[in-house]
C-alpha positions in Angstrom: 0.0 0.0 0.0 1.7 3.2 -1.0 1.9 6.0 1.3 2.4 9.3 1.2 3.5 12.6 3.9 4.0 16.0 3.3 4.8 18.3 5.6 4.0 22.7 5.2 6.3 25.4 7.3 4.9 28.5 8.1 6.9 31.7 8.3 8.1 32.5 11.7 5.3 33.1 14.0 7.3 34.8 16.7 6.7 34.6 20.7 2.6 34.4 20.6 3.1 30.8 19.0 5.7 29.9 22.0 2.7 31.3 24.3 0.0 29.2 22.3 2.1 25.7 22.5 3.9 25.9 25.0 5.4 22.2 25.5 7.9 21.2 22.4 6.6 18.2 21.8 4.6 17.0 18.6 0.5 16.7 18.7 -1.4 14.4 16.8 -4.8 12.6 16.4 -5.7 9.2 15.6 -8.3 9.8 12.8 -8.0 7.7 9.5 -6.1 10.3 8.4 -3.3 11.2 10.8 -3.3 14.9 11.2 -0.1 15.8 13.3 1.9 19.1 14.2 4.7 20.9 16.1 6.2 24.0 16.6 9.8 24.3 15.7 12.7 25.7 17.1 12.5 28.6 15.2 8.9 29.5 16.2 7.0 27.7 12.6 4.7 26.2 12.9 5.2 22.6 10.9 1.7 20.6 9.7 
């Protein structure tokens, strides 16, 4: 079964995001469809 992942960057989203999630660690559901998302070091937000 093929499968593909892509992944999307935003441009730096500065301290609000820091404020928003404030753990570094990765969140994800467990839909059909695994949605998932982190902020990265440099404050983007990767989907």
């Amino acid at each position: 079964m093929p499968i593909n992942n892509f992944i999307v960057a935003t441009k730096p989203l500065g301290e609000d995001a820091a404020r928003v999630l404030t753990r570094d660690v990765a969140v994800a559901d467990t839909k059909f469809v695994v949605n998932y998302f982190r902020l990265s070091h440099d404050k983007r937000l990767l989907f």
